[in-house]
C-alpha positions in Angstrom: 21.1 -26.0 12.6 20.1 -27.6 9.3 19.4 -25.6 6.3 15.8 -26.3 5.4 14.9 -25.6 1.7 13.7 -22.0 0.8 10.0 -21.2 0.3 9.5 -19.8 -3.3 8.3 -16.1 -2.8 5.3 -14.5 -4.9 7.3 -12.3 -6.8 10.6 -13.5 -8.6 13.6 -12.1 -6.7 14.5 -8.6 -8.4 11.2 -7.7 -9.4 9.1 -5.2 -7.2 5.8 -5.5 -8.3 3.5 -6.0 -6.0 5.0 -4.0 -3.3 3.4 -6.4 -0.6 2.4 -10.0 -0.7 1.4 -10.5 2.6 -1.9 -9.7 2.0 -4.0 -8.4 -1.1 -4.2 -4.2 -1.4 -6.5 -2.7 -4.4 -7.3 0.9 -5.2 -3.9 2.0 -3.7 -3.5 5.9 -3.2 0.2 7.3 -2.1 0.6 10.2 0.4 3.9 11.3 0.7 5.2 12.5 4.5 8.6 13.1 6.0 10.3 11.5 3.1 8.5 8.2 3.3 5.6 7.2 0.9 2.6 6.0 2.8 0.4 3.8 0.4 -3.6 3.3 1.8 -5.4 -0.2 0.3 -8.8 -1.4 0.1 -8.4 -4.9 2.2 -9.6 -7.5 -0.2 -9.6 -10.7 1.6 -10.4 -13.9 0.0 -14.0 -15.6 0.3 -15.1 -19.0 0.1 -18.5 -20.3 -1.0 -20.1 -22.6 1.1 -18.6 -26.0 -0.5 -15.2 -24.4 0.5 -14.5 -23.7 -3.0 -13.2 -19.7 -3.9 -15.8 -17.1 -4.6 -15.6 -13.8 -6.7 -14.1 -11.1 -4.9 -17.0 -10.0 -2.4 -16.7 -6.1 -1.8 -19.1 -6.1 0.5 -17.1 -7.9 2.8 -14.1 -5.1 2.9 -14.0 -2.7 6.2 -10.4 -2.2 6.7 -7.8 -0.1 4.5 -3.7 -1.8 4.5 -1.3 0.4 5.2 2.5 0.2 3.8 5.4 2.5 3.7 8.4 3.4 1.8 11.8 5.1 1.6 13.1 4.0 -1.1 9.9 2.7 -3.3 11.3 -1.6 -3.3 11.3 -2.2 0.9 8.1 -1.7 2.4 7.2 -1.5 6.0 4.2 -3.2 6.9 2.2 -1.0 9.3 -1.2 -3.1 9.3 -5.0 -2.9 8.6 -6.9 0.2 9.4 -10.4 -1.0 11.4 -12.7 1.3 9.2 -15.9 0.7 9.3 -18.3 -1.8 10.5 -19.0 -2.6 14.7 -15.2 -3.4 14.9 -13.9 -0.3 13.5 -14.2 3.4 13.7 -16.9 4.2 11.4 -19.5 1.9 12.9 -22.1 3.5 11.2 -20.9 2.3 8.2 -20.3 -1.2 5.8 -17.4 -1.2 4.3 -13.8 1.0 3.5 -13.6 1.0 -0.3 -11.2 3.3 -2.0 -9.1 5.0 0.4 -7.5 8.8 -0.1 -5.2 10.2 2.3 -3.5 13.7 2.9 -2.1 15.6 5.2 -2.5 19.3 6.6 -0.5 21.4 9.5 -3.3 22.5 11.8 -2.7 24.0 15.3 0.8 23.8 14.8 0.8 19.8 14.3 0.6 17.5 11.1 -2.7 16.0 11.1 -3.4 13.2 8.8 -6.6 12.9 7.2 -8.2 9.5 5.6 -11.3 9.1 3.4 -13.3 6.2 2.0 -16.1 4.9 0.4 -19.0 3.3 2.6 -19.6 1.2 -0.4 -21.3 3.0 -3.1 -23.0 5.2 -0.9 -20.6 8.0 0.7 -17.7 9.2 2.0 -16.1 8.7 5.4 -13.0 11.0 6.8 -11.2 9.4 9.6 -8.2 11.5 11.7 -4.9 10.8 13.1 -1.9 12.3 14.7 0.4 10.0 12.7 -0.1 8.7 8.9 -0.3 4.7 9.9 -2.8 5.7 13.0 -4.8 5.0 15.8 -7.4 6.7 13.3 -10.7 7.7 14.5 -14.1 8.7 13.1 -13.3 13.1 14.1 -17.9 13.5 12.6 -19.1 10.3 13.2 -21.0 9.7 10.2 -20.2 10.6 6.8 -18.5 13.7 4.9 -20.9 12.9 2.3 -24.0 11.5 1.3 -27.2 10.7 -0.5 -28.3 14.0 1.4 -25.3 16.3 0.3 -26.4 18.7 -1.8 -25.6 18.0 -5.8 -25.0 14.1 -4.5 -28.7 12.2 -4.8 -28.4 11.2 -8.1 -24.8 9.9 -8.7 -24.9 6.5 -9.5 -21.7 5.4 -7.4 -21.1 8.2 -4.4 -17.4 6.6 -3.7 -14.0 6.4 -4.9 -12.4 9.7 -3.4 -9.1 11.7 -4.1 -7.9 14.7 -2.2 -5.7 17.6 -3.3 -3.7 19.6 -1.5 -3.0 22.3 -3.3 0.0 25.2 -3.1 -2.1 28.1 -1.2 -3.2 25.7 1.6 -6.8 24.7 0.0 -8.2 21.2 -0.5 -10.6 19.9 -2.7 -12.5 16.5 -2.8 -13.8 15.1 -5.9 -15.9 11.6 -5.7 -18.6 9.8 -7.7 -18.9 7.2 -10.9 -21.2 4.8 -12.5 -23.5 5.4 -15.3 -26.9 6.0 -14.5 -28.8 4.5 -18.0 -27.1 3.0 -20.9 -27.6 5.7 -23.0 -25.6 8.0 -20.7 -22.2 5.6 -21.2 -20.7 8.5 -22.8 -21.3 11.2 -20.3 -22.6 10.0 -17.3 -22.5 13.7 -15.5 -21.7 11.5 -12.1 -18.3 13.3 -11.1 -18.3 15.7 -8.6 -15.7 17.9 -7.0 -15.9 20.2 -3.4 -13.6 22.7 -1.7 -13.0 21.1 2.0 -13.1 23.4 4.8 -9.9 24.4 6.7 -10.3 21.4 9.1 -10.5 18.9 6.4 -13.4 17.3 8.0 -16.3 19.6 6.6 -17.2 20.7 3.0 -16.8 24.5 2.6 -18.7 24.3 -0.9 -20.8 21.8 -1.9 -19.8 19.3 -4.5 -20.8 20.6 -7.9 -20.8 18.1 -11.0 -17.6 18.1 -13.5 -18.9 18.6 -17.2 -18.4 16.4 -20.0 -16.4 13.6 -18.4 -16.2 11.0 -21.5 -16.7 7.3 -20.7 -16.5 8.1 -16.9 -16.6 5.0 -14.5 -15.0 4.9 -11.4 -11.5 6.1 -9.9 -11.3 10.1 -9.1 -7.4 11.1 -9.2 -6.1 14.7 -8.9 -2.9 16.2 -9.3 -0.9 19.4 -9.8 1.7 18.6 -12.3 3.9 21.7 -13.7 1.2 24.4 -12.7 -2.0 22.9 -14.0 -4.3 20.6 -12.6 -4.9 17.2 -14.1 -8.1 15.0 -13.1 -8.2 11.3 -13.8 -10.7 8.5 -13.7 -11.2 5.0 -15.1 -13.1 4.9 -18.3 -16.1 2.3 -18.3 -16.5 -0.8 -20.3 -19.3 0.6 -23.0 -16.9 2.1 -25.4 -17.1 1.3 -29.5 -14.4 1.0 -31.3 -15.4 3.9 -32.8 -15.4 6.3 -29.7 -12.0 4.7 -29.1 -10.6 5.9 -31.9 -12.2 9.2 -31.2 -10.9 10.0 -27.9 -7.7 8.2 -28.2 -8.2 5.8 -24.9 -10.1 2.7 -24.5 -12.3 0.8 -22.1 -11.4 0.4 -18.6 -8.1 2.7 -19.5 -6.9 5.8 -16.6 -7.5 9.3 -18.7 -6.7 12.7 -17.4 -8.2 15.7 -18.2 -6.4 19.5 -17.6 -7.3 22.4 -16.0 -6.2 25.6 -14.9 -8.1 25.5 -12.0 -8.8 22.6 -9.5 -12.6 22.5 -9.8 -12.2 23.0 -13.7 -13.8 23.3 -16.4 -11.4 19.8 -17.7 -10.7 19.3 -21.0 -9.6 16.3 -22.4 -6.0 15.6 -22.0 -4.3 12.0 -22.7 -5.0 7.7 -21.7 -2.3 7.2 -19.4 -2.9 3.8 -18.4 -4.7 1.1 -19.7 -6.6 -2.1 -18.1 -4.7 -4.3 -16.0 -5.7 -7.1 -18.8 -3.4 -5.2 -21.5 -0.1 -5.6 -19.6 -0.7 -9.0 -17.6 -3.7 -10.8 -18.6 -6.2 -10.9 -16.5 -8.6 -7.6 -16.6 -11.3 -6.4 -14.1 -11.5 -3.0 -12.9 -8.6 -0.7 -12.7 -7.6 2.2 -10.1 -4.9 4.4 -9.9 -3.1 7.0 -8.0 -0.4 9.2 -9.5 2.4 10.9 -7.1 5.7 12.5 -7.2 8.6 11.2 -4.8 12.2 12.3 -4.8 11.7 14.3 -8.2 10.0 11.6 -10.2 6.3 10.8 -11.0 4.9 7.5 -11.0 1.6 5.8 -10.8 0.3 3.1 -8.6 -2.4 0.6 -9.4 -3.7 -2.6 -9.0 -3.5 -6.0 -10.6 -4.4 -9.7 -10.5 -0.5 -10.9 -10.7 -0.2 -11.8 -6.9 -3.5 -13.8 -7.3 -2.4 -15.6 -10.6 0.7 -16.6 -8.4 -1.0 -17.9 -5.8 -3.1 -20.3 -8.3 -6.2 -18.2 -7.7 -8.5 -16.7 -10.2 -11.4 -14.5 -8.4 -10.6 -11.0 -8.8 -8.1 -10.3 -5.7 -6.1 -7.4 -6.5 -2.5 -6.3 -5.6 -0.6 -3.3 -5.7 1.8 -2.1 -8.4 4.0 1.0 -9.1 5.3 2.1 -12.4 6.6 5.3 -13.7 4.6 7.4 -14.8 5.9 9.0 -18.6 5.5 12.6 -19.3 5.5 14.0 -22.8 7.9 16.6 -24.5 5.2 19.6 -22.4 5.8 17.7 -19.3 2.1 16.5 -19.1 1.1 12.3 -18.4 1.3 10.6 -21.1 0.8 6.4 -22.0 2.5 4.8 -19.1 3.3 1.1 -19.1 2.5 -1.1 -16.1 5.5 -3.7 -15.7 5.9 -6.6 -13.2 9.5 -5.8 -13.0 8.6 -2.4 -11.2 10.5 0.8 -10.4 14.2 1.3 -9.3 15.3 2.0 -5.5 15.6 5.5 -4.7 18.5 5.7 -2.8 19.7 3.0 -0.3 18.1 1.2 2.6 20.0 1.9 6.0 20.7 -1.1 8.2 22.3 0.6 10.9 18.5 1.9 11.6 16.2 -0.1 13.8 13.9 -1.6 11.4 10.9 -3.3 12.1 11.0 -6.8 11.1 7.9 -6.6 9.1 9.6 -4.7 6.3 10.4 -6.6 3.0 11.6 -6.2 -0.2 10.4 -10.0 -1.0 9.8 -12.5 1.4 8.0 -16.0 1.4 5.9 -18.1 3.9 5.5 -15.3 6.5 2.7 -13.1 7.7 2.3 -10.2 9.9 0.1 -9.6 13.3 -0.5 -6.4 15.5 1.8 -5.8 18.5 0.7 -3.6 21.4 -2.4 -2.6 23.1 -2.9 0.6 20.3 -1.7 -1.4 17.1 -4.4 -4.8 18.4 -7.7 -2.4 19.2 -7.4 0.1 16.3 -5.7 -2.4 13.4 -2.6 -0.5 12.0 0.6 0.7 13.9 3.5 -2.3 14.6 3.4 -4.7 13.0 5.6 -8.0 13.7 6.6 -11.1 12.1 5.0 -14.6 12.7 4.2 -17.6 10.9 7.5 -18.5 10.4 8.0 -22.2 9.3 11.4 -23.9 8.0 12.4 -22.5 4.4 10.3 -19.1 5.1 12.4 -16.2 4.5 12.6 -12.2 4.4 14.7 -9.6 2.2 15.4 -6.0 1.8 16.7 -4.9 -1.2 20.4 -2.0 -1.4 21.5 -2.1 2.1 24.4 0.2 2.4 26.9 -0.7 4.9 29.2 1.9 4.1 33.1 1.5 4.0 33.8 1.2 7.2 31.2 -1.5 7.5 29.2 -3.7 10.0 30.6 -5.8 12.6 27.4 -7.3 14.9 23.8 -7.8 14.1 21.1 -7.3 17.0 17.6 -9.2 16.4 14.5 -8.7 18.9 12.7 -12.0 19.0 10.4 -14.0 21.1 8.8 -17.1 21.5 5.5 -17.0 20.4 3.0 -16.9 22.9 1.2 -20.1 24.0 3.9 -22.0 22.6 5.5 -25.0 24.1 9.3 -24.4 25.5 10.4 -27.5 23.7 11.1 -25.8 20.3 14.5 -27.3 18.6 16.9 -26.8 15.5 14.9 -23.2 15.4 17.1 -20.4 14.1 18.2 -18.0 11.3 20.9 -17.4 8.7 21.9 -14.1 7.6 23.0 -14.0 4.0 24.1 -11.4 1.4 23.1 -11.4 -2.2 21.4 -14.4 -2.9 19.1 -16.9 -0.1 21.0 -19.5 -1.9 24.3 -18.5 -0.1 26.8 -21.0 1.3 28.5 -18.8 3.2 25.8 -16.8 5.2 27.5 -13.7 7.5 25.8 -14.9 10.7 24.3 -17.7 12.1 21.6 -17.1 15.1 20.6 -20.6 16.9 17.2 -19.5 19.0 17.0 -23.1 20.9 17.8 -21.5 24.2 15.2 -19.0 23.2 12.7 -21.7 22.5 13.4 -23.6 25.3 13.9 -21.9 28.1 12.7 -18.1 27.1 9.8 -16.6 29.3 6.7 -17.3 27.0 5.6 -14.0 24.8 8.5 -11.6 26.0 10.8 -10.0 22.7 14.6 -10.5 23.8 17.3 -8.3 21.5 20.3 -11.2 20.6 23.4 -9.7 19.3 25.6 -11.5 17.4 29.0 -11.1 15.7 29.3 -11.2 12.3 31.7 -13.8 10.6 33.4 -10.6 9.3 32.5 -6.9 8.7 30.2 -6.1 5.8 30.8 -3.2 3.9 29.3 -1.7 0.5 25.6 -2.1 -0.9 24.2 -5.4 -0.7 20.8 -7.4 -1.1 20.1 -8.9 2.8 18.1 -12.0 3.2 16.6 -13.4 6.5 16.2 -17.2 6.7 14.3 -18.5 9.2 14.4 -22.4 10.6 12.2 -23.9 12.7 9.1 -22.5 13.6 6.6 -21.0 17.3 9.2 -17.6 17.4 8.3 -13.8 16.2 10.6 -11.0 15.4 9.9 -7.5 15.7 12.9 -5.5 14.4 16.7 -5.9 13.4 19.4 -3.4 13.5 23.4 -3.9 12.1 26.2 -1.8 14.6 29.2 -0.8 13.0 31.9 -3.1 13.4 33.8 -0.1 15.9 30.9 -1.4 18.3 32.2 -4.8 18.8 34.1 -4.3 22.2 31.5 -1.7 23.3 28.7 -4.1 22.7 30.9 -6.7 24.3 
């Protein structure tokens, strides 16, 4: 098995922003669930104009939400594309799946989990689960919300939702943006806010406006942060320098505003975030979500870096997270978005089973639906493919303990309607660094390719070239190319015989 040379990821290896690069993920929101963060994407996808040259983004052809989880906040597990709306997805009676928002509520005695978007500019969709990557389904089939809700006719934008759950078991939707004349770019009176009923699929009051939000554009956000409630939206693009200096933020910038209730009155709090543009370059809209994890806050947007490395320039967005900075009261203050990214929260297990679709970096791979549910509704498994010579995959602090790992089992398969005549196809296992000379294991898959029945996953366990012990980076390298993986797992080396 030669070595090929190695695909240069999308992200330089160590930095964690964006957390996927698989695909492109705007207006991210976080739900946090059994000590995993769940993050819920628009789909941008790109579009080409007729000549086959790249157009400007194209909202209107978005209809599914990307779905991504994490342990640790740096390795993400890929669990798909969410079929929202339009004939192929839940919501048929809608366009598109803008904005997602996501939470999740105990009811009957079960977690239920609970996702809503925007049908472009004109409502909100909920759509239910039994588990927080899916099969989701339309629970009303139509919308939550509309042009006929009371208090809603006249809001320029009726999208961009944000949930909160709050500590006595209530939940409360707030939605809208736009400005609805140019003389209204100060106060645009289009945010609104509503108690959901106890099933989370009904209003149990109907939305009433939020007063004197300055500069409001787009981008609800709601949290409870040491006992008060803090609201957050995107500021719009008609702001003198004067008013800037007045309210202390700036165009396109994420403000908060304070409460002591969740349906307000809001004052006027702090900027926490300005335009995408500030920190990388390239501006557009910006979108947030703030959430705690493991005892920390932080705040996840979207940016144009994962475009700009690609050599594109039409308004794709990625994913980011950041920390989130609190002042001496414990309140958000002026965060700073970075491509570097956060720190790990703990380790990453490799003795798990881990799906193979879970990176911390990876380059020249992509990721397809496996199984009946994950291929009809869009998100569930998720496995590798598109692996060519040089493409590769990482995770980022596995810890292998002191006793350490003495075999490595990998589920793989021959990709289906390929020819069994596939050669020099394999991968090297390596620790630290892709560049490695020494990798720990070495996994030829020519028997596989050649003589493997067509489409079925076969788990190959292989001995390590000795145990690995302590916390290290793990890279995948894949050579060759018409094979899949689906998931990985390390056994301690006390398994060899018993594996044996």
């Amino acid at each position: 098995m030669s070595d090929p040379v190695l695909l240069k990821s999308l992200k330089p290896i160590g930095s964690h922003n964006p957390v996927m690069t698989q695909r492109f993920g705007a207006d991210p929101y976080a739900m946090v669930y059994d000590g995993r963060v769940y993050l819920y994407m628009t789909g941008d996808i790109l579009t080409y104009e007729e000549d086959g040259s790249l157009s400007e983004n194209r909202y209107s052809a978005i209809d599914t939400i990307n779905v991504i989880s994490s342990a640790d906040l740096v390795n993400w597990t890929d669990h798909g594309s969410v079929y929202a709306a339009s004939a192929k997805g839940q919501a048929t009676w809608g366009n598109n799946s803008w904005a997602p928002a996501a939470a999740w509520k105990m009811i009957d005695g079960k977690p239920k989990f609970f996702l809503y978007f925007a049908n472009s500019g004109n409502g909100i969709a909920v759509l239910s689960a039994d588990s927080p990557v899916g099969p989701f389904t339309d629970p009303i089939g139509g919308p939550l919300i509309s042009r006929d809700t009371p208090n809603c006719a006249s809001v320029t934008w009726l999208f961009d939702p944000a949930v909160l759950m709050d500590d006595d078991g209530e939940a409360y939707l707030y939605v809208g943006g736009g400005i609805p004349s140019p003389d209204k770019a100060d106060n645009p009176g289009t945010a609104r806010v509503a108690r959901l009923g106890a099933d989370m699929i009904s209003l149990a009051t109907d939305p009433a406006p939020i007063a004197e939000v300055p500069y409001l554009f787009e981008d609800s956000g709601i949290n409870r942060i040491g006992g008060r409630y803090y609201y957050s939206y995107c500021s719009n693009f008609n702001m003198t320098e004067e008013a800037e200096k007045t309210y202390g933020f700036s165009n396109g910038e994420i403000v908060t505003m304070v409460s002591d209730h969740p349906m307000g009155p809001f004052a006027l709090h702090s900027g926490v975030l300005k335009n995408p543009g500030f920190f990388f370059g390239r501006g557009g809209n910006n979108h947030h979500c703030i959430f705690s994890f493991q005892g920390k806050w932080y705040i996840t947007y979207h940016s144009r870096i994962l475009e700009e490395a690609m050599g594109l320039d039409g308004g794709y967005r990625s994913t980011s997270i950041d920390i989130l900075d609190l002042d001496e009261n414990g309140a958000p203050t002026h965060s700073t978005g970075t491509r570097t990214g956060v720190e790990q929260v703990g380790s990453f297990d490799p003795y798990a089973l881990v799906p193979a679709a879970t990176f911390g970096n990876m380059a020249g791979l992509s990721t397809v639906p496996y199984g009946e549910i994950a291929e009809k509704y869009g998100s569930g498994e998720m496995i590798v493919t598109g692996v060519t010579d040089g493409s590769w995959s990482a995770v980022t602090g596995a810890d292998f303990g002191a006793k350490g790992a003495g075999l490595l089992a990998i589920t793989v398969r021959r990709a289906p309607g390929v020819k069994g005549s596939g050669i020099n196809c394999g991968i090297r296992v390596a620790l630290d660094s892709p560049e490695t000379e020494d990798p720990i294991a070495k996994i030829s898959l020519d028997d596989l390719m050649q003589g493997g029945s067509d489409g079925e996953f076969r788990e190959i366990t292989v001995p390590l070239d000795k145990p690995v012990t302590g916390r290290h980076d793990l890279y995948f390298l894949f050579t060759g190319e018409g094979y899949e993986i689906r998931n990985w797992r390390f056994l301690p080396a006390a398994a060899d015989e018993e594996t044996a």
